[in-house]
C-alpha positions in Angstrom: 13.7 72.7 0.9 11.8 73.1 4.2 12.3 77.1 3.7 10.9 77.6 0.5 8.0 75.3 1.4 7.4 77.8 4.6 6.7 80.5 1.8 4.3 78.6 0.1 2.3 77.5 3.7 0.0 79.3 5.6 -0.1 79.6 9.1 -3.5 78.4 10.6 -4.4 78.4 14.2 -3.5 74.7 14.6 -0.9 74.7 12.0 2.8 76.7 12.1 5.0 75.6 9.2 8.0 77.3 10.9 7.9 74.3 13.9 9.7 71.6 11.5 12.1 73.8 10.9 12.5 75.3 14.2 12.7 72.1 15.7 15.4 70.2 13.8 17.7 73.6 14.3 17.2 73.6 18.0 18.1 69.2 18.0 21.4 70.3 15.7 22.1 73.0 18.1 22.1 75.9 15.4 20.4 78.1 17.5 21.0 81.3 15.7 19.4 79.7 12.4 16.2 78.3 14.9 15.8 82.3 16.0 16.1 83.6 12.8 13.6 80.8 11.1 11.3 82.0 14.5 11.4 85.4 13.5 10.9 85.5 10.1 8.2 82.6 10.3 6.4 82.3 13.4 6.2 79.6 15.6 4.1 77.9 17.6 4.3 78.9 21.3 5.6 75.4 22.2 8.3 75.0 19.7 9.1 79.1 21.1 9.5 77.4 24.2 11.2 74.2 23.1 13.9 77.0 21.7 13.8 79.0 24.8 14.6 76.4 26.8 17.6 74.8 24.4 19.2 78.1 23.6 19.1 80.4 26.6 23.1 80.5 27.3 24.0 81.8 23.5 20.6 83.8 23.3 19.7 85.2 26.3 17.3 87.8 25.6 15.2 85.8 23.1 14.9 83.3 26.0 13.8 86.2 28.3 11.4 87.6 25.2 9.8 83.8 25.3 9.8 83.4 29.1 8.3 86.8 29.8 5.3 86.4 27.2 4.6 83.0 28.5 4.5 84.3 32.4 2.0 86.6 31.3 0.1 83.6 29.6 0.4 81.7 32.9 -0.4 84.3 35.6 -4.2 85.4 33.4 -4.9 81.1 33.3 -4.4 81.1 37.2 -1.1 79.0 37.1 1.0 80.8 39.4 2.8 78.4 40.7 4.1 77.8 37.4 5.0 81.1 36.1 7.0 81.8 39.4 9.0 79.2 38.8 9.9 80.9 35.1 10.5 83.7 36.8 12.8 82.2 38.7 14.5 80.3 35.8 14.8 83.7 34.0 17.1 85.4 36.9 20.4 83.7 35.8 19.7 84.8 32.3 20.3 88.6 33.7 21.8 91.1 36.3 19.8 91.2 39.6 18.6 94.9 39.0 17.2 93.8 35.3 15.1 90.6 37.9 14.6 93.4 40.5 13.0 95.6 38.5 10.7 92.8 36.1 9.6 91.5 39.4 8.7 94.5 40.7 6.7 95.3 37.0 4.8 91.9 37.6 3.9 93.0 41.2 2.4 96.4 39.8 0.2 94.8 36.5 -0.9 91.9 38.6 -0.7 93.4 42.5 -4.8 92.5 43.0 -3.7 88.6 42.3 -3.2 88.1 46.2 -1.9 84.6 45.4 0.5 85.3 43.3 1.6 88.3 45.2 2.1 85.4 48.2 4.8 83.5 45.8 6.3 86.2 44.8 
């Protein structure tokens, strides 16, 4: 029922339809049905992150996908401190080369950020 209704909703700037959906997925641990309702109807970034954060071990690199977009959202609003510690939480999710070498990208996009640079 909730999927046809998603068809017949519109997504607004304050209202995704998908979240409902998204949400009692993630609580009944169906996480491949949560990515694929994501996908096909988007989300709201905190339900992307509710996902992220309930389905990283079966779905790694949607967690990363998440993780990565919201690092950038942190690091341009000045939270650092924050988005290092994302980065941090997305290492086990991959080899250390993959880390290695997504670090070293954040250092060359946002190298002027001195700060961030520091916690890096």
């Amino acid at each position: 029922m909730l999927k046809t209704r998603l068809g017949k909703t519109s997504r607004s700037i304050w209202h995704y339809p998908a979240d409902l959906l998204v949400r009692i997925l993630t609580h009944e641990k169906m996480y491949d049905a949560a990515w694929a309702a994501m996908r096909q109807n988007q989300a709201s970034s905190g339900v992307k992150q509710e996902l992220a954060g309930a389905g990283e071990a079966p779905h790694p690199r949607e967690a990363l996908e998440v993780y990565a977009a919201r690092v950038e959202e942190l690091i341009n609003a000045g939270g650092y401190a924050e988005a290092v510690k994302l980065v941090s939480r997305m290492a086990p999710l991959r080899n250390a080369a993959e880390q290695a070498s997504y670090i070293a990208a954040l250092k060359v996009r946002h190298g002027r950020k001195r700060n961030l640079m520091k916690l890096l």
